[in-house]
C-alpha positions as CSV (number, residue, x, y, z in Angstrom):
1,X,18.2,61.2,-50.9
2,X,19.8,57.6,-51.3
3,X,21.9,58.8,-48.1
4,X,19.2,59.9,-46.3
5,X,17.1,56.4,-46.4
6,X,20.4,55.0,-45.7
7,X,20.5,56.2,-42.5
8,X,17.1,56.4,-41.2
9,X,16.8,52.3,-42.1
10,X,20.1,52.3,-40.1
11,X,18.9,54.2,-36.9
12,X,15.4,51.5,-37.2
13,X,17.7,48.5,-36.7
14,X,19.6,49.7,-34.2
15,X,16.7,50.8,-32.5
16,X,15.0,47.4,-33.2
17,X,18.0,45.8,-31.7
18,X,18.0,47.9,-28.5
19,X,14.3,47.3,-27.5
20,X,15.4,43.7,-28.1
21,X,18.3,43.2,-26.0
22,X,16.3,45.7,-23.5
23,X,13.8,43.1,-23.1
24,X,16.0,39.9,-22.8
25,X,14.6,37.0,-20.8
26,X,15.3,35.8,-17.3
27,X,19.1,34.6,-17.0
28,X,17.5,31.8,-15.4
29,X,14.4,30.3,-17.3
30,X,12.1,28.2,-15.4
31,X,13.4,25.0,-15.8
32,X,10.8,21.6,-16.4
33,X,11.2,20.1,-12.6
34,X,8.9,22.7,-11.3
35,X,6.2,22.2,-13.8
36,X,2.7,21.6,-11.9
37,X,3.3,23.6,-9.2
38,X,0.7,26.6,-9.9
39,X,-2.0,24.5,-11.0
40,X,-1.8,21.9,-7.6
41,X,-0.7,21.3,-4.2
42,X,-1.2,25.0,-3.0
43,X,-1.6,25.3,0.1
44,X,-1.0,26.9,3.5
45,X,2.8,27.7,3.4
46,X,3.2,27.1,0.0
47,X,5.7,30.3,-0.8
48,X,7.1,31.3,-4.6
49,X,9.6,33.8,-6.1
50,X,9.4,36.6,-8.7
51,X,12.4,38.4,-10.3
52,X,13.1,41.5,-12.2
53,X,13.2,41.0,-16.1
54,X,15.4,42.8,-18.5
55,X,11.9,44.8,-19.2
56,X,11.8,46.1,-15.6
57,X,8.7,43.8,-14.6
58,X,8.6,41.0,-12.2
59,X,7.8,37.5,-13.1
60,X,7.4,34.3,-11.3
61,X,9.6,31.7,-12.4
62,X,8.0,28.5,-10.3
63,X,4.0,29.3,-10.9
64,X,2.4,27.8,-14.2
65,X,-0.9,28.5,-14.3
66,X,-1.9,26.4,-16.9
67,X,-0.6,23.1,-19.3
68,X,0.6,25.3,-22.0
69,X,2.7,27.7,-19.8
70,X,4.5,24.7,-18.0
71,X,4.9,22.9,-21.4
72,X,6.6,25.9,-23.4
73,X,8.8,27.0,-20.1
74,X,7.0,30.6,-20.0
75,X,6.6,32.8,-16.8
76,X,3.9,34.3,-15.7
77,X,4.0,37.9,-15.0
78,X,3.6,39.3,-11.6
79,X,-0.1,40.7,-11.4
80,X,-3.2,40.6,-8.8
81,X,-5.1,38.3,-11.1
82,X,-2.4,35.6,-10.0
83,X,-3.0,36.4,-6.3
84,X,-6.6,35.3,-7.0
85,X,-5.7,32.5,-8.6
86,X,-3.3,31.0,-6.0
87,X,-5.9,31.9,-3.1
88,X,-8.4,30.0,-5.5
89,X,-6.1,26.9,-5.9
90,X,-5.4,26.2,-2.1
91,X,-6.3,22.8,-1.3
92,X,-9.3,22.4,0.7
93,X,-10.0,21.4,4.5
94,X,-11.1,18.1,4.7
95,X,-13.6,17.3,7.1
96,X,-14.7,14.3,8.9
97,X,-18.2,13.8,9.5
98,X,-18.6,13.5,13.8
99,X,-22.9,12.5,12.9
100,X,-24.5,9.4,10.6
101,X,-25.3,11.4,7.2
102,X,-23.4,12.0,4.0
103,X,-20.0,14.0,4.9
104,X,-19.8,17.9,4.6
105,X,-18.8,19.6,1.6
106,X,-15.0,21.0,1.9
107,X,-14.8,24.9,2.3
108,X,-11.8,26.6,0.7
109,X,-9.6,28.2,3.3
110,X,-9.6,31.7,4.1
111,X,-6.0,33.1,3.2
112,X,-3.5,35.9,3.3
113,X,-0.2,36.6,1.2
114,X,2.5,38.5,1.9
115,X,4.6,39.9,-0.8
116,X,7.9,41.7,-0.1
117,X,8.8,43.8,-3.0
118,X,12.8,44.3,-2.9
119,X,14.6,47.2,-3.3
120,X,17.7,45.5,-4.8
121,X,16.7,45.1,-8.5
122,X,19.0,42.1,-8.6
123,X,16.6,40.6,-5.4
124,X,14.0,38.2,-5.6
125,X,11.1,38.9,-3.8
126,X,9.0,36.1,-1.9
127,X,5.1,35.7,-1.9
128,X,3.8,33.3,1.4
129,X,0.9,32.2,1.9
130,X,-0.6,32.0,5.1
131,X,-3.5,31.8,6.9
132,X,-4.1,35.3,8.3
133,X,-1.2,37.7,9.1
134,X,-1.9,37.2,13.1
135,X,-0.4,33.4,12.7
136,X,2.9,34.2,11.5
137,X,3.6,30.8,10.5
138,X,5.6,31.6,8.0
139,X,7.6,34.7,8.8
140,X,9.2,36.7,12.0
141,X,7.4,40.3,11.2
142,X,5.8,41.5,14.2
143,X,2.3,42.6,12.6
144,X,1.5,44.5,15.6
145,X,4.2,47.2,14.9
146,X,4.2,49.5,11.8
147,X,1.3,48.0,9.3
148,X,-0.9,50.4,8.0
149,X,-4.1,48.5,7.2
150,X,-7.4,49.8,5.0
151,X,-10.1,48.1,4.5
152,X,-10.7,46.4,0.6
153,X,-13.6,44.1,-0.5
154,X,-10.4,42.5,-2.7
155,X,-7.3,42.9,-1.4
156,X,-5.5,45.3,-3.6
157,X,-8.1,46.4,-5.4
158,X,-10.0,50.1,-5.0
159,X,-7.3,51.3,-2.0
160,X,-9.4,54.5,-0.3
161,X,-6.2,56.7,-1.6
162,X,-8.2,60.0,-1.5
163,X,-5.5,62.5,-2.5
164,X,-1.9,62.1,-3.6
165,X,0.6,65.0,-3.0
166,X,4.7,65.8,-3.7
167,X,6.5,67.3,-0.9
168,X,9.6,69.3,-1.0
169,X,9.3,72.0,1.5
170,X,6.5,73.4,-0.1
171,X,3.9,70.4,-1.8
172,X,1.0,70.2,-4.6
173,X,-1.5,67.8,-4.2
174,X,-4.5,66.5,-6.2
175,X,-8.0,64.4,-5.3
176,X,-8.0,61.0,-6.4
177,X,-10.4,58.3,-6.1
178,X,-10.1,54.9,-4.5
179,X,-7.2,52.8,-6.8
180,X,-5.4,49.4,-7.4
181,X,-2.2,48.3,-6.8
182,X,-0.7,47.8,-10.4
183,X,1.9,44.9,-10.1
184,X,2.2,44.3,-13.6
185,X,4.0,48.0,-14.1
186,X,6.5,50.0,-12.4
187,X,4.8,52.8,-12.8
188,X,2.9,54.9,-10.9
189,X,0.5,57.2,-12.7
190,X,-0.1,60.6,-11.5
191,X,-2.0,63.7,-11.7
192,X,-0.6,66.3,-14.2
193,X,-0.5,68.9,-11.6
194,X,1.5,66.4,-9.4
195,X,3.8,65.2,-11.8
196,X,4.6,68.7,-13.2
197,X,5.7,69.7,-9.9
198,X,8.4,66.4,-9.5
199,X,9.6,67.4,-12.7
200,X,11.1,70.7,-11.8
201,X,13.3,68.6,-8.9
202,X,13.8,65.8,-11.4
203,X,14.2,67.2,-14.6
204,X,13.6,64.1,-16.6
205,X,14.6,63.1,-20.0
206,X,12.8,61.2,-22.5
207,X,14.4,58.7,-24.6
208,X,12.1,57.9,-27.3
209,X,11.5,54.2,-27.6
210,X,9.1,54.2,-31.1
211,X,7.4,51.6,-31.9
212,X,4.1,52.9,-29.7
213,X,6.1,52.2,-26.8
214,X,6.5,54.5,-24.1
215,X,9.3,56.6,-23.7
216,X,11.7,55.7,-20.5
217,X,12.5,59.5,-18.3
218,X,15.7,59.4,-17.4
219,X,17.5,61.4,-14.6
220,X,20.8,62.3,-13.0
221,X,21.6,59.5,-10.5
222,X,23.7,62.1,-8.7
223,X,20.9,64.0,-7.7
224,X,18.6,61.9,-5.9
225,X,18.7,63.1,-2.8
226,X,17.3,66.2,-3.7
227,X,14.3,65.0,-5.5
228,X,10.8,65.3,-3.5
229,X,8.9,62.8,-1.3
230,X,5.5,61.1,-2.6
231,X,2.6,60.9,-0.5
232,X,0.2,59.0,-1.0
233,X,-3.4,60.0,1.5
234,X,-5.0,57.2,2.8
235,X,-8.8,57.6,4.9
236,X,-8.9,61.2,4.2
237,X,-5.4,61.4,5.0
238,X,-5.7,59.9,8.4
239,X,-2.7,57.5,7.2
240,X,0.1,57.9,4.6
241,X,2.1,56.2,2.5
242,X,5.6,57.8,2.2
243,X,7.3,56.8,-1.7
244,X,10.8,58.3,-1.6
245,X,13.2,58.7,-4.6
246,X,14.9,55.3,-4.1
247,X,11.6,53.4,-4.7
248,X,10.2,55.8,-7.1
249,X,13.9,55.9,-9.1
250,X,15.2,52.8,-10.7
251,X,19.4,52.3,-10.7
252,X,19.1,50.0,-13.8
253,X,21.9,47.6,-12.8
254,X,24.2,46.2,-15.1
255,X,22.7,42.6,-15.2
256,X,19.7,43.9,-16.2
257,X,21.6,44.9,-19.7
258,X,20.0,46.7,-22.1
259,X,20.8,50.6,-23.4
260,X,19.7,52.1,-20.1
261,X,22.5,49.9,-17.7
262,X,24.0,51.7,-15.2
263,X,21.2,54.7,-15.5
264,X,18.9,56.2,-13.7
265,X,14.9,55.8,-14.6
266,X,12.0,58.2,-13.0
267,X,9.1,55.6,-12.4
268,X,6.2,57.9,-12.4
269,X,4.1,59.6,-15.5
270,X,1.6,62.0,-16.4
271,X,-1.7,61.6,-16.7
272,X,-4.2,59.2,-17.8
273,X,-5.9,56.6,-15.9
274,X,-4.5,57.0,-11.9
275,X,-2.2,54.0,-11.0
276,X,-0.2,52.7,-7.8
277,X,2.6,50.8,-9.8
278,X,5.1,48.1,-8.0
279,X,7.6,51.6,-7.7
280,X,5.5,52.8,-4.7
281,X,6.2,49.5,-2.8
282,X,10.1,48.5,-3.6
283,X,11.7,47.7,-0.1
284,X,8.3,47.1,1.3
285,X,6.0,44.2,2.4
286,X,2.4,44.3,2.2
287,X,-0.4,42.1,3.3
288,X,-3.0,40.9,1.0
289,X,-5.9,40.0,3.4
290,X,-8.6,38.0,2.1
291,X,-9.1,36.7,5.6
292,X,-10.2,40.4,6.7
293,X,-10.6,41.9,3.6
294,X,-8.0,44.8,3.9
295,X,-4.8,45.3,2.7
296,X,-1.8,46.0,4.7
297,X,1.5,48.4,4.0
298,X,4.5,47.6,6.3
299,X,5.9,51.1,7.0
């Protein structure tokens, strides 16, 4: 019995030690010279960077939102809230009165973001803020070619996605609602009847994690190119959104460390509440409009 308790309190502390090395911070931790920058002196063309953590989430390493975060060196996780906040914090127009009279209030300027998420998990991706997409200011893309736009009171937010479907020669597809864009997770949340279906041309494997945590599907990284297209219905499916197995499987690389280096992850699940994770977007830009409220998907 001695034995026993022996080596379940051994199998807890390694586990224990692999969830801790799995989530190991940034190699490079935001260092004190860019302290400030979140919190003033946004403004059109300001640009920042977020990287892949050793938890598989992105994080911006030059946005503080707040004193505390600046003062303790912490990052701030990659999430639409921050979009809000940055469009929130650009610095106003100034404007000169041309008439006798006290001067007009300043109006916060209309804005749009452009994220690229890379494909590369090594990458960094860049978020630029710019006026509206049209000005291309900041960038080279030619936003006349290849954007699929839909229209979106917040950019990001409630996307008309009215059905999602896996495709491999024959597909299964399932009504969905309108949904978000969940950039705080790499997964993408889908109807049992959906999933079920990838998972005969995946054949995941869950590793248990414990702890409550979730457990991490893993699949054979020689088999990719057989696994099924996503599709993801747009306007009654009048525009798509094509997710194939490079964006929706994750190559953990080796920097990344951690038990699951050098594997193969399956970035979707089963059930519970719908969600477009970051997976559906890797190797992709996309347009967050506030100017026009839409949202945009470079295809």
């Amino acid at each position: 019995m001695l034995h026993l308790l022996a080596l379940a309190a051994a199998f807890t502390l390694a586990a224990a030690q692999g969830v801790a090395e799995w989530q190991k911070p940034l190699p490079q931790p935001p260092g004190a010279a860019n302290c400030g920058r979140g919190r003033k002196a946004i403004h059109i063309g300001s640009s920042f960077t977020f990287h892949m953590n050793g938890d598989w989430r992105y994080y911006f390493t030059d946005y503080f939102p707040s004193d505390w975060h600046c003062d303790r060196g912490e990052i701030t996780q990659l999430h639409l809230n921050v979009f809000d906040d940055i469009t929130n914090r650009i610095a106003p127009i100034k404007i000169e009165p041309f008439s006798k009279g006290p001067p007009k209030a300043p109006k916060n300027q209309q804005s749009s973001l452009m994220m690229t998420m890379p494909l590369d998990t090594e990458a960094s991706g860049p978020l630029v803020l710019e006026p509206e997409p049209g000005w291309k200011l900041f960038h080279h893309m030619d936003t006349n070619i290849g954007i699929i736009w839909t229209p979106t009171t917040q950019p990001g937010r409630r996307l008309n996605v009215t059905s999602i479907n896996v495709s491999k020669g024959i597909s299964v597809s399932a009504s969905t609602g309108p949904l978000s864009l969940a950039l705080h997770t790499p997964y993408i949340r889908l109807p049992h009847d959906v999933y079920d279906f990838m998972a005969k041309f995946t054949n995941p494997e869950p590793v248990d994690m414990g702890r409550g945590m979730e457990s991490v599907d893993l699949v054979s990284c020689n088999a990719t190119s057989s696994f099924p297209t996503l599709n993801l219905d747009l306007e009654a499916g009048a525009q798509q959104i094509l997710v194939k197995p490079a964006q929706y499987i994750l190559r953990v690389s080796k920097s990344l460390g951690g038990p699951f280096a050098g594997k193969c992850v399956l970035l979707a699940k089963r059930g519970g509440d719908l969600e477009i994770g970051y997976a559906a977007l890797r190797g992709r830009s996309v347009w967050f409009d506030w100017a026009n409220a839409r949202t945009g998907f470079l295809v």
